[in-house]
C-alpha positions in Angstrom: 62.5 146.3 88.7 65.8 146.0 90.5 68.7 144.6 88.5 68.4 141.8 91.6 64.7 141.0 90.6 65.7 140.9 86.7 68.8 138.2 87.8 68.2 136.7 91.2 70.5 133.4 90.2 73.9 136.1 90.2 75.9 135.4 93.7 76.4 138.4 95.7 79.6 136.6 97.4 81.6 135.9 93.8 80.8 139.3 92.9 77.8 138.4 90.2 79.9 136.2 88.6 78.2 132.8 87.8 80.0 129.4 88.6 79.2 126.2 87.9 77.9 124.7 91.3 79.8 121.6 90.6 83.2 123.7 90.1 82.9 125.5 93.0 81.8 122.9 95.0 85.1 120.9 94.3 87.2 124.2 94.6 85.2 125.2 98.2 86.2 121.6 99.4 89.8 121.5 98.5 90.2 125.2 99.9 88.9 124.4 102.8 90.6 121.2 103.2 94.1 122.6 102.6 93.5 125.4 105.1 92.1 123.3 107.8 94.6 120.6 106.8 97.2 123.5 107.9 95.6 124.7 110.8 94.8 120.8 112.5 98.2 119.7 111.6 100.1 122.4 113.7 97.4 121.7 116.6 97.7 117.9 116.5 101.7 118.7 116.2 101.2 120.0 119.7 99.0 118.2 121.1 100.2 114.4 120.3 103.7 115.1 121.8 101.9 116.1 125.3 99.2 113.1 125.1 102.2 111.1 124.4 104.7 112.3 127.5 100.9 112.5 130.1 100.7 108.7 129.5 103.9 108.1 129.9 104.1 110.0 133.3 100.5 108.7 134.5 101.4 105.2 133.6 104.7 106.0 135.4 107.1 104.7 132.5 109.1 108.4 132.0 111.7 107.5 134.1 112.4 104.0 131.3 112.9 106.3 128.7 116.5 107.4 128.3 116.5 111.8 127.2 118.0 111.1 123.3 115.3 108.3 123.4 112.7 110.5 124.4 113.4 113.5 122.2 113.3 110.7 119.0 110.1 109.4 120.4 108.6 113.3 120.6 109.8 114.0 117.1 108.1 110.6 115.9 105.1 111.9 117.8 105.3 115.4 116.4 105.5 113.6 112.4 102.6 111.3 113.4 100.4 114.4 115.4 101.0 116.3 112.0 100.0 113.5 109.2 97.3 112.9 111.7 96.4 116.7 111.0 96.3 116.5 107.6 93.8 113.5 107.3 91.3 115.6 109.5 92.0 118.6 107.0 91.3 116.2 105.0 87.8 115.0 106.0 87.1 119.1 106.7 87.2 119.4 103.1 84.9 115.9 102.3 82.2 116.7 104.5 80.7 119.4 106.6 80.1 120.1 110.1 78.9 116.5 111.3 80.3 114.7 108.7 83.8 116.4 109.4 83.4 116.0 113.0 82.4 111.8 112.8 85.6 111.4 110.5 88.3 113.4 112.4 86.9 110.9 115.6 87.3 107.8 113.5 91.0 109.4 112.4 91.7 110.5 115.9 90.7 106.7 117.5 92.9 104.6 115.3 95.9 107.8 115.3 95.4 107.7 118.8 97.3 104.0 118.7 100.3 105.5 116.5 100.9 108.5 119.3 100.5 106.0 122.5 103.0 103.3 121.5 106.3 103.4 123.2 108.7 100.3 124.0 108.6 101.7 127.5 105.1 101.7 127.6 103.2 99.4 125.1 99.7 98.9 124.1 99.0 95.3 124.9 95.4 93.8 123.9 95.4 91.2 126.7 92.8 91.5 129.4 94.8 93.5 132.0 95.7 96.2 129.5 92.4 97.1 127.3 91.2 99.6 129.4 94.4 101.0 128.3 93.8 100.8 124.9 90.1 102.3 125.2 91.1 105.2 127.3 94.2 105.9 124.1 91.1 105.6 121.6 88.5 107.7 123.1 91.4 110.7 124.5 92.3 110.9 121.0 89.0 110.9 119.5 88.4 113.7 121.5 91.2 115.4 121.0 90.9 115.4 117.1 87.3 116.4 117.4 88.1 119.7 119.5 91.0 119.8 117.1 88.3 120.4 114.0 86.2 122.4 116.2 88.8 125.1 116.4 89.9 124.4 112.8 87.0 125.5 111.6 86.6 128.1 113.7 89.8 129.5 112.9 89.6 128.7 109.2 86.5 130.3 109.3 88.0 134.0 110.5 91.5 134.0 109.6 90.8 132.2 105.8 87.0 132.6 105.5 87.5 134.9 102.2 89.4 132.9 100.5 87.6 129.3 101.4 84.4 131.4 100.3 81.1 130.9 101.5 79.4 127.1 101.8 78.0 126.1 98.0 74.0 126.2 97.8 71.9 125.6 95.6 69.4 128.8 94.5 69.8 132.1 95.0 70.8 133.2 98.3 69.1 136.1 98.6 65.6 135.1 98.0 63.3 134.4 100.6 62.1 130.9 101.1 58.3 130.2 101.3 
């Protein structure tokens, strides 16, 4: 017998060392919440500024918006694109794959609201307006979901040994049956 068959419940990725599942659970999660939470907070810090300044230009109100007033409103987008980051990070390290990806779209649809607004250009909830405020709900739905995608992806490669591998139960090396 192989000292794998005598202890198949040692870990090859910890190195044999046993963990309590709960533990590492909890530590997996808050890893991989803190790096994603890093990661989707500088892509949402890019990316809310220019949703911000495309619906201002397709809803032709950039030329309302004086250029001290616009560089406040961009930083106010940049603070609001990053705490918007660091809720999806966030819901990475609550749930998985699915779980992550329904969250960030739930985060993303109400954020959306906080990176639209602008005196110049306001989100009004009468009649003439909602399609207004569906397009700003669903755009940054989408844009937080594609902004977990490559969160993961990128936590994955750049921070994968240190998040460590997803908690199972068992032994990972054994063959189901």
């Amino acid at each position: 017998m192989t000292d794998k068959e005598t202890r198949p419940e040692e870990c090859t990725a910890c190195g044999g060392r046993l963990v309590d599942y709960d533990d590492y659970v909890l530590k997996h999660s808050v890893r991989r919440a803190v790096a994603g939470g890093v990661v989707a907070a500088v892509i949402c810090g890019i990316w809310a500024p220019l949703f911000f300044i495309v619906r201002l230009i397709a809803g032709g109100a950039i030329g309302d918006v004086g250029g001290s007033i616009l560089a406040v409103l961009l930083l106010k987008k940049i603070i609001a694109g990053v705490i918007i980051g660091i809720l999806i990070g966030a819901a990475m390290g609550i749930g998985r794959n699915d779980i992550s990806m329904l969250l960030s779209a739930i985060i993303g649809s109400l954020g959306g609201f906080f990176i639209a607004a602008a005196d110049a250009m306001p989100l009004l909830s009468d009649a003439a307006h909602r399609i207004d405020v569906v397009l700003v709900s669903i755009i940054a739905g989408i844009l937080c979901v594609l902004t977990v995608w490559i969160a993961e992806g990128y936590v994955k490669n750049r921070f994968g040994e240190w998040v460590g591998p997803p908690p199972s139960r068992g032994n990972p090396d054994a063959s189901g049956g």
